[in-house]
N, C-alpha and C positions, 0 to 999 in steps of 0.2 A: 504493500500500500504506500507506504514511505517514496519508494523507487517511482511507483506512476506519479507520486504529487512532484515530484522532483522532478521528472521527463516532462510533465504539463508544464510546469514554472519555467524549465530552460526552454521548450519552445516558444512560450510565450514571451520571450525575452530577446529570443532568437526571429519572433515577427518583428514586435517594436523595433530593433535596430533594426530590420529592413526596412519600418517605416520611416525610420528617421534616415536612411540612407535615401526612397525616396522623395522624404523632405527638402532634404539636399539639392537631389536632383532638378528638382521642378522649383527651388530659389535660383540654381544655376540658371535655368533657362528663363525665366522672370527676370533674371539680370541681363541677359542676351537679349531679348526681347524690349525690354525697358530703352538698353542702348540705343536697337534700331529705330525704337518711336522717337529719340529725342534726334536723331539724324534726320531723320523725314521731316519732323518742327523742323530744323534747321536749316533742312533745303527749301521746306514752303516757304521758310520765313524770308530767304533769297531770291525766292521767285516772286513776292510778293515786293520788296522794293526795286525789284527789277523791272516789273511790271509797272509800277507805281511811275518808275524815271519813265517809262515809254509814253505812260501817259501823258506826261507832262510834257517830252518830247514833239508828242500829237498836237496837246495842245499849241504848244509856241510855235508848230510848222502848219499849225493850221491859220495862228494868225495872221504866222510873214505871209504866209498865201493868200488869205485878205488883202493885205497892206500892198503885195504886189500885182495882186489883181486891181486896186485900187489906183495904183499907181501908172499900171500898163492903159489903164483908160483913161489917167488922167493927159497923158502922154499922148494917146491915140486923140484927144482932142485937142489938145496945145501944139502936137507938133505930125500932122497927115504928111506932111512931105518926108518927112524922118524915118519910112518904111526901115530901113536897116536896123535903125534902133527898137523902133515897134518889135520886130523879129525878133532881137537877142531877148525883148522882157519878154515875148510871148514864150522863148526856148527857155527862159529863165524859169517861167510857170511852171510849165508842163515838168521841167524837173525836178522843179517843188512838189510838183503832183505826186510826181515817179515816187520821189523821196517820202511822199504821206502814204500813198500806199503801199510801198515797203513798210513803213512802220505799224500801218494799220494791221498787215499781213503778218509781220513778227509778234505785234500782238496777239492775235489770234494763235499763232502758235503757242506762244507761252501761256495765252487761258487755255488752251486746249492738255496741254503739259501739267500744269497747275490744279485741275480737274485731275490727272491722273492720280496724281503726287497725293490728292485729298482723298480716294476712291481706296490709294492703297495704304494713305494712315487710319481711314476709319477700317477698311477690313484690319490690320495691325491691332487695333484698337480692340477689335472687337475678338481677336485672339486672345489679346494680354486677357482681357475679360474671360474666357473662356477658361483661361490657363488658372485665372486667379480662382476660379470657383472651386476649379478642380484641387488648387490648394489647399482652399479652406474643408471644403471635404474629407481629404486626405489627413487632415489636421485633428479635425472633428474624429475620425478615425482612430489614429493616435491616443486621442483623449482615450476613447472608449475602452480602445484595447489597455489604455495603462490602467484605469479605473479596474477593467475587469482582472487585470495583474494583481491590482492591491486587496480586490476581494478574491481570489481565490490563493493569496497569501496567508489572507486573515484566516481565509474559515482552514489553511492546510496549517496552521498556527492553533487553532484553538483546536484540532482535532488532533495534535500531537501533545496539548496540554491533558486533553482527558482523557488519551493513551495512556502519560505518564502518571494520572492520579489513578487512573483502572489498576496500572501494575504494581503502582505502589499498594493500594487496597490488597492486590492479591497474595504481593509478598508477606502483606502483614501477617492475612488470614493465614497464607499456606505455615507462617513461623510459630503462628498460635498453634494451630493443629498438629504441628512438627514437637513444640511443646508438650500437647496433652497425649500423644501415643507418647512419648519419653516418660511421663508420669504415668501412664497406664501400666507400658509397660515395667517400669519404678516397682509398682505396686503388685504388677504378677508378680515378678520376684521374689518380691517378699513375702506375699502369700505362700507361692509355694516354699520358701525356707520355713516359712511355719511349720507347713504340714507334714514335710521332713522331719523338723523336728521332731515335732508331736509322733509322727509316725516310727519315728526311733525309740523315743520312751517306752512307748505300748508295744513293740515289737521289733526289739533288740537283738540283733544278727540278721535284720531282712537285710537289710543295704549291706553287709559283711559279706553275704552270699553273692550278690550279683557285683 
């Protein structure tokens, strides 16, 4: 009985440190995981003032584009014989143009980029979350199985205590009883020296014969 409470306790001792080895493990990866979500912050957060200057870009090339449109007309009225120069502002536009919408166009890329970059921090996100549950479970687990460690301690504890007072009862009795045949047999004894005796008195030469 002793030997199975003992093989139950060391396997039970022999889960939890697996448990806590896969505790381990799965902080390990909560740490790997953690890292890459703060890398992804960190690129959004790059693509986010990078986007910001394009904007800003847009804007200021959308105004000189006003300004030169303004200008190319103002010109085209103050000076119609001036056709060569009309030309260079009107070439001057249009690669103002060229130049807005390349930028329009690199923006679109970077929202489109930027969209990804978010797509694959919420699924990240939504791992860590995944991971962390399975933590806390695993933990909860842990608890249970130490709790159930500490009560089948106790109760292979108090079953070894009233083992030890059983045997001790039994020593006492078997010592008492080990006593009373020693006076029993004390007492045959002496009985039969009596009766010897007395059996010699009354008949003096039987025990000489035999």
């Amino acid at each position: 009985m002793a030997i199975i409470k003992r093989t139950t306790s060391t396997t039970l001792k022999m889960e939890n440190n697996q448990l806590e080895a896969d505790y381990a493990s799965l902080l390990g990866n909560y740490k790997v995981v953690y890292e890459d979500h703060s890398n992804l912050v960190t690129a959004h957060n790059e693509l986010v003032t990078e986007h910001n200057a394009l904007v800003t870009d847009h804007d200021a090339l959308t105004q000189e584009n006003k300004a030169l449109r303004n200008t190319a007309e103002n010109l085209e009225t103050k000076l119609n014989s001036s056709h060569e120069d009309y030309d260079k502002l009107n070439r001057w536009a249009d690669d103002t143009q060229r130049k807005l919408a390349n930028v329009i166009a690199t923006s679109e890329e970077w929202r489109k980029e930027r969209n990804v970059l978010e797509a694959a921090h919420d699924a990240q996100a939504a791992t860590y979350a995944s991971m962390y549950d399975a933590y806390r479970a695993r933990c909860a687990e842990v608890l249970r199985a130490e709790a159930e460690t500490r009560r089948v301690e106790a109760a292979q504890k108090t079953a070894e205590e009233g083992f030890e007072r059983q045997k001790s009862a039994l020593e006492q009795a078997h010592a008492a009883e080990v006593r009373g045949l020693r006076e029993w047999v004390w007492e045959l004894e002496r009985q039969v020296e009596q009766c010897n005796y007395l059996h010699k008195r009354r008949m003096p030469g039987a025990f000489e014969e035999e």
